[in-house]
N, C-alpha and C positions, 0 to 999 in steps of 0.2 A: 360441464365441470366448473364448480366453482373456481374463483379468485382468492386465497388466502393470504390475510396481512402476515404479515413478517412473523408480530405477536403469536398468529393462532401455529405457526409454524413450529416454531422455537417452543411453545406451550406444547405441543403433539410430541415433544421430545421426552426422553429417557433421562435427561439433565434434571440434576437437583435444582430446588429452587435456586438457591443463589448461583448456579454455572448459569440458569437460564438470565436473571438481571445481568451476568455480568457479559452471555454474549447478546444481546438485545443492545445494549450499552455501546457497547464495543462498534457496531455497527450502526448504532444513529450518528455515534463519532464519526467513525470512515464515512458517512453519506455525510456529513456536513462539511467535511473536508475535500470530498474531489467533487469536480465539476466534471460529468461525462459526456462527454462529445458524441460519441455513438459507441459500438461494441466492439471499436476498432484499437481506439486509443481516447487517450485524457486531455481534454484541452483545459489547457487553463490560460491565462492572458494572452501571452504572445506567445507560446508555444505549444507543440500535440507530443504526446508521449504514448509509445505504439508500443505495446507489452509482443518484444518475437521472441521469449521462450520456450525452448526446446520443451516437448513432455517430457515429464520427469524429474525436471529437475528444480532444485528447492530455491538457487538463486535465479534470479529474474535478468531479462537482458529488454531493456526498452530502447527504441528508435524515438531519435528526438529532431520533431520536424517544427518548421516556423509556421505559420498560420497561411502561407503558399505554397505550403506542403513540397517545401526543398529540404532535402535530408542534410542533418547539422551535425549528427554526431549521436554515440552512445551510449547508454548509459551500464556499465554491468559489474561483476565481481570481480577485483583482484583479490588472487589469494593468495598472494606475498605479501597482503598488506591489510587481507582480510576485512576488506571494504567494500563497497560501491563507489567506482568514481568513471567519470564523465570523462570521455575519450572525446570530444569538440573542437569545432575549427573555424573560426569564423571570428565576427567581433562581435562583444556582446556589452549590453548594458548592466545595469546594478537589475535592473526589474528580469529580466531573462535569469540572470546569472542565481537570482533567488529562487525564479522556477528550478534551476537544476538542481538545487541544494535542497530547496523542498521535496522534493522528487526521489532524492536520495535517501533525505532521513524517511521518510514515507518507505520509501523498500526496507531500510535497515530495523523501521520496527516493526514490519512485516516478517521481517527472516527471523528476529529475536521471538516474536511470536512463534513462528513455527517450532525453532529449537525448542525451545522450554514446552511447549507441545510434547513435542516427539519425547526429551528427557523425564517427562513427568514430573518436571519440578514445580511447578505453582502455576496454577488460571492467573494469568496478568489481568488486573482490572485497570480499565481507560479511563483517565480523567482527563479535565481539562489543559493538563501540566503534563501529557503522555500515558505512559505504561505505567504502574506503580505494582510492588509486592503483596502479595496478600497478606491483608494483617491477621486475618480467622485462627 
């Protein structure tokens, strides 16, 4: 069996030209943005962020461990507040404290993706500045 790039994958698809640039796009983005640690979870500086999401369900729950793999805290949805925020205990610096924030808008435009998905309102295209509207 062959090995197919990404390209020939998204090209074997049913997607109009411009859905296929704009998920092609979409995804060289996310691959420049995370750094994978293995298939477990996300390392990035000084911290691992372990994706324990139940199947099913649309919002994400990550485990947030230090780089000695002591558990620090979670990360998930409130829906009183209809956010993602960081349930953590510990002392942290300015460099940590960004990994979480990064961590968070990283899911929140992941869920805005999905909804707009599911609503059939508009393909978000990814630039360097985020999500933006399609102008088509």
């Amino acid at each position: 069996m062959a090995i197919m790039t990404l390209e020939q994958i998204v090209n074997d698809t049913d997607l109009a030209p411009s859905q296929k640039a704009r998920l092609l796009e979409a995804v060289r983005v996310a691959e420049s943005v995370r750094i994978f640690e293995d298939l477990t979870g996300t390392k990035k500086k000084y911290l691992v962020f372990k994706d324990v999401t139940k199947p099913g369900k649309i919002t994400k729950t990550l485990e947030i461990y230090n780089t000695n793999n002591e558990a620090l805290g979670l990360i998930k949805w409130y829906g009183p507040w209809r956010k993602y925020t960081a349930d953590i205990f510990g002392t942290y610096d300015k460099g940590c404290l960004t990994e979480i924030v990064n961590q968070i808008n990283e899911l929140e435009r992941e869920r805005k993706i999905i909804i707009m998905d599911e609503l059939g309102s508009y393909a978000p295209i990814f630039t360097d500045k985020g999500v933006s509207k399609d102008e088509e």
